[in-house]
C-alpha positions in Angstrom: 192.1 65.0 -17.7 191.3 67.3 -20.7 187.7 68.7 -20.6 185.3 68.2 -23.7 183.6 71.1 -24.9 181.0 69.0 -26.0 179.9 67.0 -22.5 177.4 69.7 -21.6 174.4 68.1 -23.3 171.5 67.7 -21.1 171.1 64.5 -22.8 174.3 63.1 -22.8 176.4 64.4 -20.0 178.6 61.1 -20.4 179.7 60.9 -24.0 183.5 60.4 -24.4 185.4 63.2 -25.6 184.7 63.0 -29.4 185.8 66.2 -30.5 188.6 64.3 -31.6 186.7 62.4 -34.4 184.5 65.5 -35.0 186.1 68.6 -37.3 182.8 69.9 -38.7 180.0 72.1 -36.2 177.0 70.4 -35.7 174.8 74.0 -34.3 171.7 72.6 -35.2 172.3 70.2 -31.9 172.4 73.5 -29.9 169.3 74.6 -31.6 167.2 71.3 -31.3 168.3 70.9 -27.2 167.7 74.4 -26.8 163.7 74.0 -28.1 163.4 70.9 -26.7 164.2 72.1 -23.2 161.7 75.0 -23.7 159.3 72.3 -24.8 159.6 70.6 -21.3 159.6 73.8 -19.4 156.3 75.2 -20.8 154.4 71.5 -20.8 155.2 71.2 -17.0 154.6 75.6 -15.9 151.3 74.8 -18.3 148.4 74.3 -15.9 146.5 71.0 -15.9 143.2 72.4 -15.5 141.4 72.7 -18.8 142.4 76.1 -20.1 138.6 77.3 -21.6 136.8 73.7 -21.3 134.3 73.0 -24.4 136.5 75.5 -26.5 138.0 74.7 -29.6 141.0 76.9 -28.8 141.6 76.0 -24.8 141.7 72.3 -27.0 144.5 73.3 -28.9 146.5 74.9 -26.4 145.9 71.9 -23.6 147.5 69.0 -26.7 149.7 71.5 -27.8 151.5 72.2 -24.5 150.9 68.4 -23.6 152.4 67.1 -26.7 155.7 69.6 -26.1 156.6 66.4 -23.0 157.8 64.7 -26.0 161.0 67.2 -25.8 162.6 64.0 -23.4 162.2 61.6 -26.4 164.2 64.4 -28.7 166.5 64.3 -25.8 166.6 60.5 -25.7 167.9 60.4 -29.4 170.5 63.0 -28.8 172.0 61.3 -26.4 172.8 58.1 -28.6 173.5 60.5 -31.9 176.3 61.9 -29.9 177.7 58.7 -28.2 177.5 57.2 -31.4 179.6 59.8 -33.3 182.9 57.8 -32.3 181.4 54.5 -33.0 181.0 55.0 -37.2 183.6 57.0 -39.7 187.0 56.7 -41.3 188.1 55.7 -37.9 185.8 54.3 -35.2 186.6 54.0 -31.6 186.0 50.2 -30.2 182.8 49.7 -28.3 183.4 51.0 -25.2 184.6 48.4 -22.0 181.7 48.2 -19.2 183.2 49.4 -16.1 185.4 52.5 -17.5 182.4 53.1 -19.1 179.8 53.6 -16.7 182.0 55.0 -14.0 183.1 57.9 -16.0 179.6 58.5 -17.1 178.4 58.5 -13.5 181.5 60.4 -13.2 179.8 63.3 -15.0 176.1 62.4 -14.5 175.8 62.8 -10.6 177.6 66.0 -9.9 175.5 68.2 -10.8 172.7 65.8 -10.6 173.3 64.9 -6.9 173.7 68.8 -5.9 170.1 69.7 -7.5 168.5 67.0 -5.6 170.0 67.9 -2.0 169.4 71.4 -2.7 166.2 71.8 -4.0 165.0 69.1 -1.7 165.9 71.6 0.8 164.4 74.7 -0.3 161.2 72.4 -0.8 161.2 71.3 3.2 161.5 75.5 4.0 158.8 76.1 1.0 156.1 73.8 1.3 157.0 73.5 5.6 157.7 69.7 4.6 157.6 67.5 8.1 157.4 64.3 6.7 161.3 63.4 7.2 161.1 59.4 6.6 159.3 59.9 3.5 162.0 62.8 2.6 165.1 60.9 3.0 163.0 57.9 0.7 162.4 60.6 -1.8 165.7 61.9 -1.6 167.6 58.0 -2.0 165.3 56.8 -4.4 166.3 60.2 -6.4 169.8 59.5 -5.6 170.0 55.7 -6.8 168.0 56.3 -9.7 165.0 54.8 -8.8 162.1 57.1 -9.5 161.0 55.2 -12.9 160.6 52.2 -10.7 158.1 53.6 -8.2 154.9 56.0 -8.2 155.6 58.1 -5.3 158.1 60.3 -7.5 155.5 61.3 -9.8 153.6 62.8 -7.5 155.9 65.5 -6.1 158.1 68.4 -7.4 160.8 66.2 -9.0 159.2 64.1 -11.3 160.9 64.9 -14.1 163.8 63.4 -12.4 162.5 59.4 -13.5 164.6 60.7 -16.7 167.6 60.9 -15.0 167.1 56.9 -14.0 166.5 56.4 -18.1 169.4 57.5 -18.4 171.1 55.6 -15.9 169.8 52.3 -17.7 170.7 53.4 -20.9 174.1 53.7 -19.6 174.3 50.1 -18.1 173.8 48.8 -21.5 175.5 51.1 -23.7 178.2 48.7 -24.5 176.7 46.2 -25.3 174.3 48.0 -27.9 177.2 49.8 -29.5 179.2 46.1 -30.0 175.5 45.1 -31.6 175.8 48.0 -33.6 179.1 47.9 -34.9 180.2 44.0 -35.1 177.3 42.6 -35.8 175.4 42.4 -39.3 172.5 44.0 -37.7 173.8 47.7 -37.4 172.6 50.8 -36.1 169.8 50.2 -38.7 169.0 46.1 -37.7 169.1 46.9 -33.7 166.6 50.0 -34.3 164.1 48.2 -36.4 164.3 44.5 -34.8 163.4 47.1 -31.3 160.7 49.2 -32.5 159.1 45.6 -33.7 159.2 44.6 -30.4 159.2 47.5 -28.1 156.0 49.2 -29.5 153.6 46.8 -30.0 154.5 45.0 -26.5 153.9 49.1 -25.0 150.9 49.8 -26.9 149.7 46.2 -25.7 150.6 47.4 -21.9 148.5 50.6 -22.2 145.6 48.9 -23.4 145.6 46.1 -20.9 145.9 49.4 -18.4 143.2 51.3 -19.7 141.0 48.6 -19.8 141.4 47.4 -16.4 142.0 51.0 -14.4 142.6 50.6 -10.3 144.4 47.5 -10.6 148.2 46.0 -11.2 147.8 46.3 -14.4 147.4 50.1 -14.9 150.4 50.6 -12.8 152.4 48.8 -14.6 151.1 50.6 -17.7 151.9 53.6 -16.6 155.6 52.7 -15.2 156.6 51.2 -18.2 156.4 54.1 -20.4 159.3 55.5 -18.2 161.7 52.6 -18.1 164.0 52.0 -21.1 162.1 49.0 -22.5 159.5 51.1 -24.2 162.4 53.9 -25.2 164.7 51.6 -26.8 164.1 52.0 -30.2 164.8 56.2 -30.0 167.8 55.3 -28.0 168.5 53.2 -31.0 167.1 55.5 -34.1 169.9 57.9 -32.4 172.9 55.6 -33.2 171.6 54.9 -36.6 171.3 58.6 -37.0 175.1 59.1 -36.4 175.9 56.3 -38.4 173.9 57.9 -41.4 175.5 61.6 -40.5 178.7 59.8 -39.9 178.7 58.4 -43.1 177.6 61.4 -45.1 179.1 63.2 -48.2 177.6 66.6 -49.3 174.7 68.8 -48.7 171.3 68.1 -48.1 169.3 65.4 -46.1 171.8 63.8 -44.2 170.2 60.5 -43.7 170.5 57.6 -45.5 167.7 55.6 -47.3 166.6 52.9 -45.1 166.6 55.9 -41.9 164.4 57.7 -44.1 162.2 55.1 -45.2 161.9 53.9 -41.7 160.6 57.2 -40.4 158.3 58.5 -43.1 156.9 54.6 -43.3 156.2 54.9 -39.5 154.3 58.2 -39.8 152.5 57.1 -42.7 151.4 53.7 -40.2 150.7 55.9 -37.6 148.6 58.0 -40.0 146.4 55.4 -41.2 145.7 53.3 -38.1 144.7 56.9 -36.3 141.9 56.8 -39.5 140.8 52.8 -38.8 137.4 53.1 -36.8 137.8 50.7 -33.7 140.9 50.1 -33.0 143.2 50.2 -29.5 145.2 53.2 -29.0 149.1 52.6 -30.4 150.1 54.5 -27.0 153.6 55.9 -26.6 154.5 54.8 -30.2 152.5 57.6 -31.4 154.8 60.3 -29.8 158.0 58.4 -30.8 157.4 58.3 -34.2 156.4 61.8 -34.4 159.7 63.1 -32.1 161.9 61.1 -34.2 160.7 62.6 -37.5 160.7 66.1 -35.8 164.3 65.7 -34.6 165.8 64.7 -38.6 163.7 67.4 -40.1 164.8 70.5 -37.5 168.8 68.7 -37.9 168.2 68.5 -41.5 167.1 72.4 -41.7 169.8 75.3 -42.2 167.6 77.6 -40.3 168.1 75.3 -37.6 171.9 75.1 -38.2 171.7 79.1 -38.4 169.6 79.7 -35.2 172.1 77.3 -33.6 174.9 79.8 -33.8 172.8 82.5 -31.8 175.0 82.8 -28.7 171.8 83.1 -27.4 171.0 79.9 -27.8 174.3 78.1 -27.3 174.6 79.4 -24.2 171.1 78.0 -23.3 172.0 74.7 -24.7 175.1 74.6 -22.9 172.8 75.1 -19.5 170.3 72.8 -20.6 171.3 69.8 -18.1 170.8 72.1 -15.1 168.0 74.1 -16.6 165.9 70.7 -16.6 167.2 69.8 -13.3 166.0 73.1 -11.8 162.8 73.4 -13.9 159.8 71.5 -12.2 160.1 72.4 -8.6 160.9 76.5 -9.7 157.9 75.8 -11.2 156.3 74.7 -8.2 157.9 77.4 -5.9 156.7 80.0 -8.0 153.4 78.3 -9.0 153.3 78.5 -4.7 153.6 82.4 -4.9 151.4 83.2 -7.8 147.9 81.1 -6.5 145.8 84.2 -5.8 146.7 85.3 -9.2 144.8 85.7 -12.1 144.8 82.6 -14.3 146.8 83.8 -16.9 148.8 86.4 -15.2 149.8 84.0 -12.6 151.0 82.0 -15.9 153.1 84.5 -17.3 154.1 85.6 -13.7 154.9 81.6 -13.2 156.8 81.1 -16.4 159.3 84.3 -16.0 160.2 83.7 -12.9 160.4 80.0 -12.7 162.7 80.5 -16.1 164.8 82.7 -14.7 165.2 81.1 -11.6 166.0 77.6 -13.4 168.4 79.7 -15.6 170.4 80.7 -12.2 170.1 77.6 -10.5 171.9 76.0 -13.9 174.5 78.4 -13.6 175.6 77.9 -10.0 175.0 74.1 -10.6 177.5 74.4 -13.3 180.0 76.3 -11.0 179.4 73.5 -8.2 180.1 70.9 -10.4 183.2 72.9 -11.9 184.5 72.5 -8.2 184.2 68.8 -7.8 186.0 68.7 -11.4 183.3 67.8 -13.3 183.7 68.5 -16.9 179.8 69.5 -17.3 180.3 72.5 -15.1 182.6 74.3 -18.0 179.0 75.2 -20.4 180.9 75.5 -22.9 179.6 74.2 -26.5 178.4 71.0 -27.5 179.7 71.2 -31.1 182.5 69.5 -32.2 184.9 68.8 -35.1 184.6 66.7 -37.9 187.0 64.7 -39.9 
């Protein structure tokens, strides 16, 4: 089978070969995965510990490196931008059938996927002199069958980034059936985003409040799991596929985005704005994030700086690692983060951050080469651009 050049996205490591619907670059992708992968690294090496408590600036730097998590929800809409290139244009590819569907994006999900876990669940047994061997080989299936949004245990060890990995594996089991709603249906990319966000958000924000109100009990856990499972990420799955629509559709320079797309995200924004100013009332949770990721993600495509930074080779060639570089982040991280403890707070930091970087950077390479052995067409890095008729 023909490799894609584009199935190297960290997001999307399953979209169907759509260079052949694509003859115009899209570099700004390369630009936005590239930042938002840097994003995730530095909010996970950045130390939870207050950085200078009762300081205005060891404020801004504790929500500024928290709010760069929101790099998976940038992710998140990538993924259904690019699936959803071949759905909208002069000539759209069907909805995609079920089974083909989810078996070839397994097909290029797991490899590289699979090999990270087994390998850095290893260096983790040697590293932290790990003895526990029945709650390893849990660890290691519930990694393996894409469990870890399902469970706390996973969030409290080395891998927890991994409970985006099992996103995606839901996202994938009903892919086809959102892109028939999106194309044969008078809802639309646009209908399916809004009629989600309507219920998605509220129905969250209602879930974190019920937690925080009633901490130790059922209800905060379920709180807390549901912000990782795709029922509270629909609607940026779906802002992604009305996104490509838009872009799909689009003649000329400038914004690329149609009106409705536009008004949706500046009106959310401006609601998230003015509830933030009401005095007294609940928290509107994840929502707040979403909204804010979404906007970031059409602004930075929007830009030509973007576009321009996205044809660094620099950068595509990070991009093109990106996938590995977030499997291999957390636990470097937390091997190096092991070395550096008598450190100095912030030179064990920067100490933590270089090496850990590095070291993911490798670790994406060989995982690339690995899954170029097993045939997978993610282990090619090449880039994610593609061609646009």
């Amino acid at each position: 089978m023909r490799r894609s050049p584009q199935c190297r996205t960290p997001i999307c490591p399953s979209i169907r070969e759509w260079t052949t619907h694509m003859r115009q670059d899209i570099p700004q992708l390369d630009a936005i995965r590239s930042l938002a992968m840097a994003g995730i690294f530095l909010h996970h090496v950045w130390p939870d510990t207050p950085t200078s408590p009762g300081s205005f600036t060891g404020w801004l730097l504790d929500a500024a490196f928290a709010e760069m998590a929101l790099g998976v929800v940038i992710f998140n809409v990538m993924t259904a931008f690019l699936m959803g290139l071949s759905l909208f244009g002069d000539r759209p590819d069907p909805a995609p059938a079920f089974w083909p569907f989810v078996r070839k994006r397994l097909s290029r999900l797991c490899p590289q996927y699979y090999l990270a876990v087994l390998a850095l669940t290893a260096v983790s047994v040697v590293v932290f002199r790990l003895s526990d061997w029945a709650g390893l080989a849990w660890a290691t299936l519930s990694h393996l069958l894409f469990l870890d949004p399902l469970e706390f245990s996973p969030f409290y060890g080395n891998m927890a980034a991994y409970w985006w990995l099992g996103l995606l594996f839901q996202f994938t089991l009903i892919y086809p059936w959102l892109a028939r709603l999106a194309t044969r249906t008078r809802l639309g990319p646009g209908g399916l985003c809004l009629a989600a966000a309507a219920v998605s958000w509220p129905v969250t924000a209602w879930m974190q409040a019920k937690g925080a109100a009633l901490p130790g009990t059922a209800w905060e856990g379920y709180a807390f799991l549901w912000t990782f499972n795709l029922p509270a990420r629909l609607p940026e799955f779906c802002c992604g596929l009305w996104m490509a629509r838009d872009f799909r559709e689009h003649r000329g320079g400038g914004w690329p985005f149609g009106r409705g797309l536009t008004g949706f995200l500046a009106g959310g924004c401006l609601f998230v704005l003015l509830w933030r100013c009401l005095p007294g009332v609940p928290s509107l949770g994840h929502m707040i994030g979403a909204v804010e990721s979404l906007l970031a993600f059409a602004v930075l495509f929007a830009l030509p700086s973007v576009a321009a930074l996205g044809r660094v080779v620099a950068v595509r060639r990070i991009a093109a690692l990106s996938y590995g570089i977030y499997l291999c982040h957390q636990p470097m991280i937390s091997f190096f983060g092991e070395a550096t403890l008598r450190m100095g707070r912030w030179s064990g930091l920067a100490v933590t951050t270089v090496t850990a970087g590095l070291a993911s950077l490798i670790g994406a390479m060989l995982l690339a080469r690995g899954a170029r052995a097993l045939g997978n067409p993610l282990g090619s890095g090449r880039g994610a651009t593609g061609k646009r008729r």
